[in-house]
N, C-alpha and C positions, 0 to 999 in steps of 0.2 A: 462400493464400485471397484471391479478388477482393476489392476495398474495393468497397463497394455507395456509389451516391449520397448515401442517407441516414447511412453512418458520415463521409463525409470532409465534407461538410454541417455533421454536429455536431459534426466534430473543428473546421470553419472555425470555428464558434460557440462553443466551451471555450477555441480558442486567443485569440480577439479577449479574452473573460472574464479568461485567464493572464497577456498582455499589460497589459492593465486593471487587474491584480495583484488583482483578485478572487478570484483562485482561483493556489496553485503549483502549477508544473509536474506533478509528482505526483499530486496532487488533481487535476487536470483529466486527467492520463492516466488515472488510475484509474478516474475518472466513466467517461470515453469506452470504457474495459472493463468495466465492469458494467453501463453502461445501454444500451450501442451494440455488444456484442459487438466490439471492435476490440481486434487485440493490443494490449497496453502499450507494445511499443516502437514501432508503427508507429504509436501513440497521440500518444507522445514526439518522433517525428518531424514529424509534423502542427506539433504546437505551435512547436518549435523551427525548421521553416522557416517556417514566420509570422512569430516572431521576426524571425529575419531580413531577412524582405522588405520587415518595416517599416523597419527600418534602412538597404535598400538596400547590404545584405551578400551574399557569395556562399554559399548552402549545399546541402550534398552530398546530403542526403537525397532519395530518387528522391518524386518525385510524376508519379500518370497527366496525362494533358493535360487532362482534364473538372476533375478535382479544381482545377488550376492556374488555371483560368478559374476555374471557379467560386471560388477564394481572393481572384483578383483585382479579382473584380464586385466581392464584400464588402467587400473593403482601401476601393477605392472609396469605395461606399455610403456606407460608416461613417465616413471618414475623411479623404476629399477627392481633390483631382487630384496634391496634392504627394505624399501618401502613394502613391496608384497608381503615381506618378514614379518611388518609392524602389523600390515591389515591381518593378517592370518591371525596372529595373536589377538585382537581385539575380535575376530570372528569366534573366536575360542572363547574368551571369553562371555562374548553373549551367550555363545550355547549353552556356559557354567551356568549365566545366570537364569535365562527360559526355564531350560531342563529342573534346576533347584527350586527355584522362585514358582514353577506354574505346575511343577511332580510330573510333566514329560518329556519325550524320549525325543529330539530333533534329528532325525537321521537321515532326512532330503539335506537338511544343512550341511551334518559332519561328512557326508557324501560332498559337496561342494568342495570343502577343506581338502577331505582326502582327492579329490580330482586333480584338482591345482597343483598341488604337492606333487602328485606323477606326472603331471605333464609341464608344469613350468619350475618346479623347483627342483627335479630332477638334472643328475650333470653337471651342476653347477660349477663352472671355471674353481677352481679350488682359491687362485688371487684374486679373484675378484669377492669372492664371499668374503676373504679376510679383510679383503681393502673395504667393502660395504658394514663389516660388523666395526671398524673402524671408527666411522662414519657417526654410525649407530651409539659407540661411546661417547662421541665430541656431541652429540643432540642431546642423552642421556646426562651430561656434566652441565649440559648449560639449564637444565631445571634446576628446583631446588629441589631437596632431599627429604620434604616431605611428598612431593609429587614422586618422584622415584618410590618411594618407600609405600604411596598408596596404591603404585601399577604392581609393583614385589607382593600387596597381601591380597590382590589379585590372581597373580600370574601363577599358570601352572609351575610345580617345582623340575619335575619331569623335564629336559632338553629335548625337542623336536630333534629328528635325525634328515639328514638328504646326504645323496650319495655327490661327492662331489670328486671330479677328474683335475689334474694339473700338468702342467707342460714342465719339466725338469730341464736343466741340465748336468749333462754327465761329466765331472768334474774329474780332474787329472789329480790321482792319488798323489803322484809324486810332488804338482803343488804342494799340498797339504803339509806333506810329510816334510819338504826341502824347507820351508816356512817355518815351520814349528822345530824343525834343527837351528836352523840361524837366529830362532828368539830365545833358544836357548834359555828356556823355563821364565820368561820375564817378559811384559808386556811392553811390546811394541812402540803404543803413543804415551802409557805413562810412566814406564820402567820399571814398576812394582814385578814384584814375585808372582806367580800365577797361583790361585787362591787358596788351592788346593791339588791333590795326586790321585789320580785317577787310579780308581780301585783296580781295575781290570788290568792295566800294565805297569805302574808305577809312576807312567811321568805327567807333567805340570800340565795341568789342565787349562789352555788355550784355547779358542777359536779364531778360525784362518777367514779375513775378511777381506773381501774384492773391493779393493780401491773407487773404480769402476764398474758400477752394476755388470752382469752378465748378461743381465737383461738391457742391459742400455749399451752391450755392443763392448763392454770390456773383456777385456784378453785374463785366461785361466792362466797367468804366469806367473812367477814368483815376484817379479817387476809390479804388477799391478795388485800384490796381496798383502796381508800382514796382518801378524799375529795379535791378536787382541785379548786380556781379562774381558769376563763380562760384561762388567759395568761399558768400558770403554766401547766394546763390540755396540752396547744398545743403545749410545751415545751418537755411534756413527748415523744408527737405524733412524732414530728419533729424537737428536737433541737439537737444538734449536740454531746451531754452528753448524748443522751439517743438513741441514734442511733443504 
């Protein structure tokens, strides 16, 4: 029996519910059998490759091409560009395994993948991908390592590409440069030497850090900057005093 638009529609919207643990597995296939005419098990299926895609897992479960798009607008909508990131990848993965596993060619799917990919992963805020692949690490870290290590002998080696824009600002050279005279080759917050000399001109290799984000409305002045080593600079970025 064909899946109609309207059952895999509100299989997409039981399984985001089941995910959401508002509703078990069960309970949500049963609903989508009693209010949506949809077998149970291909109720079950629905759910469990949603599962999946959020996780950016491979699963077997067939889905049409309409259904697949239409899972992944929703993944989307509801959940952002990292979660799109993860379904894509597990869409990919299925196709590894159909294509291998059955000796054909899925090309209504990789058609689905490539659609998305120009119309929603295109553009992409250039900070917000970093802040989502971010994200993406800290869910990655709280697995274990051999779940990590069984999505790696999965996962394509290949890096997807998307063109992605960023809003700048246009920074006052003399900052810079006034900043890095007055630390005079030695770091700022811990007064070591700067780690090494810069091939190109000769002098101590510093970066000039905004006290106050520039993005939060702080001032490009020598007042608000200072000269940073490395370590120190990624320290301000990310350590746990400066959070």
């Amino acid at each position: 029996m064909r899946i109609t638009p309207t059952q895999f529609q509100a299989a997409c919207h039981v399984a985001t519910r089941v995910y959401a643990e508002e509703l078990t597995t069960n309970g949500g296939a049963q609903l989508l059998a009693d209010q949506y005419g949809l077998n149970i098990t291909s109720a079950r299926d629905f759910i469990y490759d949603y599962k999946q895609m959020m996780h950016g897992k491979v699963f077997h479960r067939a889905m049409s091409a309409p259904a697949m798009e239409y899972f992944l607008s929703e993944i989307h909508r509801k959940h952002g560009t990292a979660a799109l990131s993860n379904a894509i990848q597990a869409v990919l993965l299925h196709i590894d395994y159909f294509e291998n596993h059955y000796s054909t060619n899925m090309h209504k799917m990789r058609g689905v993948v490539e659609t998305v990919q120009k119309n929603i992963l295109t553009d992409i805020e250039l900070s917000v991908h970093l802040s989502e692949f971010e994200n993406s690490i800290q869910r990655s870290q709280r697995d274990s390592s051999s779940e990590r290590l069984a999505r790696l002998n999965q996962a394509p080696t290949a890096p997807r590409k998307i063109r992605a824009y960023a809003e700048i600002f246009v920074r006052n050279p003399d900052v810079v440069a006034e900043v890095l005279f007055r630390a005079d080759g030695k770091c700022e917050a811990c007064s070591t030497d700067a780690p090494f000399i810069r091939k190109k001109d000769g002098t101590p290799y510093l970066e000039v850090h905004h006290k106050i984000k520039l993005s939060d409305g702080g001032e490009d002045s020598i007042q608000n900057a200072i000269a940073l080593c490395p370590n120190c600079h990624r320290e301000r970025h990310f350590g746990e005093n400066y959070a």
